[in-house]
C-alpha positions as a Markdown table, in Angstrom:
| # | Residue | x | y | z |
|---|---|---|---|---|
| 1 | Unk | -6.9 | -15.4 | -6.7 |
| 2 | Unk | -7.9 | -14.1 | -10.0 |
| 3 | Unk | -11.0 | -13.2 | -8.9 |
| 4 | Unk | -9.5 | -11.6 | -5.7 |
| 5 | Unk | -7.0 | -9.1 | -8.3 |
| 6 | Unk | -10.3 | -8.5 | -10.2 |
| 7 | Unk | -12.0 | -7.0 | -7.6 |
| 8 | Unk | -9.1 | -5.3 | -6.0 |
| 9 | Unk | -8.7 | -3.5 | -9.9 |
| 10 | Unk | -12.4 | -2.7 | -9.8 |
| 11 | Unk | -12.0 | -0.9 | -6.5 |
| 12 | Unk | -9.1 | 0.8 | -7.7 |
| 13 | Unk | -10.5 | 2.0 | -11.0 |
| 14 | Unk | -13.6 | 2.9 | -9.0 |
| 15 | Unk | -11.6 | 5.9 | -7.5 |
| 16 | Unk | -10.1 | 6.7 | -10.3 |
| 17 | Unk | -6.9 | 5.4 | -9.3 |
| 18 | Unk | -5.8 | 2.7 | -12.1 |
| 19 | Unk | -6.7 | 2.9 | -15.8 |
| 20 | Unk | -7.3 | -0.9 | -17.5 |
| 21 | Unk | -3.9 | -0.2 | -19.1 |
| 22 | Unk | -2.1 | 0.6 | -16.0 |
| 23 | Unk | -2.6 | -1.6 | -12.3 |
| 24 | Unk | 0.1 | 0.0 | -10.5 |
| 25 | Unk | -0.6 | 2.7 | -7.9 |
| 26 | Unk | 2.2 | 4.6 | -6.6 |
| 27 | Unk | 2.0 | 5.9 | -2.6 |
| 28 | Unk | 3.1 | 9.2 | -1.9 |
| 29 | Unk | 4.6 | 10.4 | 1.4 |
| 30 | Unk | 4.1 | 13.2 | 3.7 |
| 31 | Unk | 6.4 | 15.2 | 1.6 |
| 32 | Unk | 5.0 | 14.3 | -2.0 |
| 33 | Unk | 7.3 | 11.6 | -2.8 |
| 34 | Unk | 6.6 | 8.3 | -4.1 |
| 35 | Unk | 8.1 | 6.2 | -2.3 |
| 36 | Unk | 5.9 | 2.9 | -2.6 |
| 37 | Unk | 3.3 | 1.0 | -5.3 |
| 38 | Unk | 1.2 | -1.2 | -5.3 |
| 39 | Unk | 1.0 | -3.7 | -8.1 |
| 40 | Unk | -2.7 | -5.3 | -8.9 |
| 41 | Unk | -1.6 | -8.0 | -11.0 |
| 42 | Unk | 1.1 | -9.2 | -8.6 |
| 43 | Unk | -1.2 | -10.4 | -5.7 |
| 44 | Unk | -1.9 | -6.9 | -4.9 |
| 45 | Unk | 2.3 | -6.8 | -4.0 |
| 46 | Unk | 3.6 | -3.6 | -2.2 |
| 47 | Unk | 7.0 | -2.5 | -3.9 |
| 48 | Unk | 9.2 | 0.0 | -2.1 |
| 49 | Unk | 10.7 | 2.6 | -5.1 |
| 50 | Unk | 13.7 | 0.2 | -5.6 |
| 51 | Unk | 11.8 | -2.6 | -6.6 |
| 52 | Unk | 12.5 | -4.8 | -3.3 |
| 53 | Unk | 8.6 | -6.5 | -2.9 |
| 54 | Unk | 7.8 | -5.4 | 1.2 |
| 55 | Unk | 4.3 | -6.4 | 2.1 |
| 56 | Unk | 1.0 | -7.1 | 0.1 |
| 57 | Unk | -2.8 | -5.9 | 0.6 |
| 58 | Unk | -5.3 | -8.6 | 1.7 |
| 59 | Unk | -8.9 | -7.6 | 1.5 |
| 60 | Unk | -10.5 | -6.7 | 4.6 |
| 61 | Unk | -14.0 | -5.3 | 4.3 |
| 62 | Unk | -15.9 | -3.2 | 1.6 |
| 63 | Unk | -13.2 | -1.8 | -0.4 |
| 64 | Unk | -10.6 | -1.8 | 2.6 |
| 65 | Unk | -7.6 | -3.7 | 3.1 |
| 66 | Unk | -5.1 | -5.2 | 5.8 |
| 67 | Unk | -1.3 | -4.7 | 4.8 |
| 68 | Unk | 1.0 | -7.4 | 5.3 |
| 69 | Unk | 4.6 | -7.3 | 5.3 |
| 70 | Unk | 6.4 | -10.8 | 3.8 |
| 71 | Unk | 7.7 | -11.4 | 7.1 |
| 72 | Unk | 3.4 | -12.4 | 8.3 |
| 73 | Unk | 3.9 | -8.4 | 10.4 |
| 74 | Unk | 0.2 | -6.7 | 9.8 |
| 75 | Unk | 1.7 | -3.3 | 9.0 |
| 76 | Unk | -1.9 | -1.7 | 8.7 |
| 77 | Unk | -4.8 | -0.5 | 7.1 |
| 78 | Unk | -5.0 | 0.9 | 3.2 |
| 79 | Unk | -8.6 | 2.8 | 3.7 |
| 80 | Unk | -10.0 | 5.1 | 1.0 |
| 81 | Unk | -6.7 | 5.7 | -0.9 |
| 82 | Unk | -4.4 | 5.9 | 2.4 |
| 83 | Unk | -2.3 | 3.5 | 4.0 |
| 84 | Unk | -2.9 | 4.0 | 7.7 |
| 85 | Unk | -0.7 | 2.8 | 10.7 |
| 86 | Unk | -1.1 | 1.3 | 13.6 |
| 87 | Unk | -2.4 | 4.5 | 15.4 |
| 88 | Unk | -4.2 | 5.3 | 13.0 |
| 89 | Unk | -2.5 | 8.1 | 11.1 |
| 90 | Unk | -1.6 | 8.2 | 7.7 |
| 91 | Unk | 1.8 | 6.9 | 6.6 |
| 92 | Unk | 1.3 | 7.2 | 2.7 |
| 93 | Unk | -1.5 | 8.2 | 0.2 |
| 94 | Unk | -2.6 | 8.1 | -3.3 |
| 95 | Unk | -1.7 | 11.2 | -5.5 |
| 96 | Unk | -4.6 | 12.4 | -5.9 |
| 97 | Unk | -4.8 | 13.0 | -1.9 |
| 98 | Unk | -1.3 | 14.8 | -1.6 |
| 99 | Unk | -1.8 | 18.3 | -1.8 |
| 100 | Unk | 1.9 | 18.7 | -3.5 |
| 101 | Unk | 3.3 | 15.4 | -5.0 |
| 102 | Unk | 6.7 | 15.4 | -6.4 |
| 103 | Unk | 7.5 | 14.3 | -9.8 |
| 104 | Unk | 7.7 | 10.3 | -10.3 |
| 105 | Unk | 11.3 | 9.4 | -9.8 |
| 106 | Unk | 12.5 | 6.0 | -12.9 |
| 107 | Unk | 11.2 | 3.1 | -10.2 |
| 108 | Unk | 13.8 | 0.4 | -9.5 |
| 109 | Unk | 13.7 | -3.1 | -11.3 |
| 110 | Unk | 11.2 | -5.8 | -9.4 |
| 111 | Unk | 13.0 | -7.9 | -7.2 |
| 112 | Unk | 12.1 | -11.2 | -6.4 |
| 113 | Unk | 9.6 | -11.6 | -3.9 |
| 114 | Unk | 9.9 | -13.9 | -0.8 |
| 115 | Unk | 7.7 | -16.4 | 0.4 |
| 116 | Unk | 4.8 | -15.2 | 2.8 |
| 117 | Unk | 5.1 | -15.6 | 6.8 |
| 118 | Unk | 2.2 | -16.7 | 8.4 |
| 119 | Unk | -0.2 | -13.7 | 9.6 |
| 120 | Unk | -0.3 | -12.5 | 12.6 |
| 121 | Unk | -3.7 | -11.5 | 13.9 |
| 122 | Unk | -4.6 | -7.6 | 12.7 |
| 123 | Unk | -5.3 | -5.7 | 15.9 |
| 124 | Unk | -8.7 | -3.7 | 16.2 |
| 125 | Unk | -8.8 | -0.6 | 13.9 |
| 126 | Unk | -8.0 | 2.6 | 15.6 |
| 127 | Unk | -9.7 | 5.7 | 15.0 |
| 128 | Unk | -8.0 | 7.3 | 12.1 |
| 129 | Unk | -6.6 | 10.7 | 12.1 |
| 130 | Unk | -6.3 | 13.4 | 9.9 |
| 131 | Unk | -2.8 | 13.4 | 10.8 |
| 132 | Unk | 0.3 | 12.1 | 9.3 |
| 133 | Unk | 2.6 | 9.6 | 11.3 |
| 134 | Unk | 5.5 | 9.5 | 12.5 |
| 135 | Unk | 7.0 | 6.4 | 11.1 |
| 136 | Unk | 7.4 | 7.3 | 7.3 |
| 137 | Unk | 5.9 | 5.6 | 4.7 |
| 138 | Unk | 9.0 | 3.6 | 3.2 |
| 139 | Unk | 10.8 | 2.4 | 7.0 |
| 140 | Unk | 6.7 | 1.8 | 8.1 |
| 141 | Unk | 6.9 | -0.6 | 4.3 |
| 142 | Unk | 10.1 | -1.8 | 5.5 |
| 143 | Unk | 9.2 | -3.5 | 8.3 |
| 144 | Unk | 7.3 | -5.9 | 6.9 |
| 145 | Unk | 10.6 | -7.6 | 4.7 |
């Protein structure tokens, strides 16, 4: 598992996303907001913005990932710096891809995370779109607790 967070950091600092200081990477809405992160030391764990733990990011292929919510739900595909639903469309980004992001709201304290469900199968990848969803980011999150 160490190994697995190691090379999950390395992609991440590979686009400029994390520092060595910092492995938490916040997800940004279609508004700007951040409403998610993901932490890199915590089994690559997806916090909502209160702290409750939703889903976590298992490595797919290259330098993509499947997202998993707690509850064994695949929720999706983070791709390139964006968390992509099941159609394909984006749900929530990295800052750096939000053409207005918001200022970072004080995030809530980590809550305890639950035990993992067992996985249901990922469907096939869609085509993605350069459109955003219309599920938002934190309810699409949500689903997965």
């Amino acid at each position: 598992m160490c190994r697995f967070a190691t090379a999950v950091a390395l992609v991440l600092c590979s686009q400029g996303v994390a520092s060595a200081d910092e492995n938490e990477v916040a997800l940004y809405d279609a508004s700007g907001e951040a409403v998610a992160y993901v932490d890199a030391d915590d089994e690559m764990t997806v916090y909502l913005w209160s702290g409750k733990p939703v889903a976590y990011l298992e490595l797919d292929t290259g330098s993509s990932f499947h997202v998993y919510g707690f509850n064994g739900k695949h929720l999706g595909w983070f791709v390139d710096g964006i968390l992509r639903d099941h159609d394909g469309d984006a749900a929530c980004a990295l800052k750096q891809l939000i053409s207005v992001p918001k200022f970072e709201s004080f995030k809530g304290f980590k809550e305890f995370k639950p035990f993992k469900g067992f996985k249901e199968f990922a469907p096939f990848r869609p085509f993605f779109t350069n459109s955003w969803g219309g599920v938002p980011c934190a309810i699409l999150l949500a689903t997965g607790s």
